[in-house]
N, C-alpha and C positions, 0 to 999 in steps of 0.2 A: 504494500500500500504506500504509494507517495505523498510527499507533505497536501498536497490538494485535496487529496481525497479522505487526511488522516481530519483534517480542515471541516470539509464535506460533511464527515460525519459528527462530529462535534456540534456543528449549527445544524443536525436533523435532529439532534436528543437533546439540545440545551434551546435552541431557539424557537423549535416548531414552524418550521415552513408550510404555507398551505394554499391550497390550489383555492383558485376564485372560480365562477361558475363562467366563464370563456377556456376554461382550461388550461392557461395560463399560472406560474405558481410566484407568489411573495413570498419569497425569503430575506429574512431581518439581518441585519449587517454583524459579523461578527463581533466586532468593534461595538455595538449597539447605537449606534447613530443611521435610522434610515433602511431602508430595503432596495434590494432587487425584483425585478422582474426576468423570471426563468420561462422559456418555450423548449419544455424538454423533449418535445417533439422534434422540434428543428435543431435541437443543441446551441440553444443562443440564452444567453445572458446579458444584460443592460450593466454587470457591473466593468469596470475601465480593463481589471486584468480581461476579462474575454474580450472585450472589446479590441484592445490590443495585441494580444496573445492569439486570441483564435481558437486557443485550445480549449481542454474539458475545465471549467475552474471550479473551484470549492463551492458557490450557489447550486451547481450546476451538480454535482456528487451530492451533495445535501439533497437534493429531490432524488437523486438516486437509492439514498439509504433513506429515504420518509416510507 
């Protein structure tokens, strides 16, 4: 498991991420300032690392392990 994913699951059991009725899921900032918006359909995240990166990020593993 990589630092994103060890990340990921930490914000699925301390923060509770939760899907809104578009399907679409809010996840709360680790940090605790703020949320993301998660399409883990499409693999996309509104927070800066995906945005930049591309890759899978810790929002994005958090809906994974919800």
């Amino acid at each position: 498991m990589d630092n994103r994913e060890q990340r990921g699951v930490e914000i699925a059991t301390t923060k509770k991420p939760h899907r809104r009725g578009d399907g679409l899921w809010i996840v709360p900032s680790q940090r605790g300032v703020g949320s993301y918006v998660v399409d883990f359909a499409h693999t996309l995240c509104s927070c800066p690392d995906h945005e930049e990166r591309g890759g899978v990020c810790k929002h994005l593993w958090s809906v994974q392990h919800t």
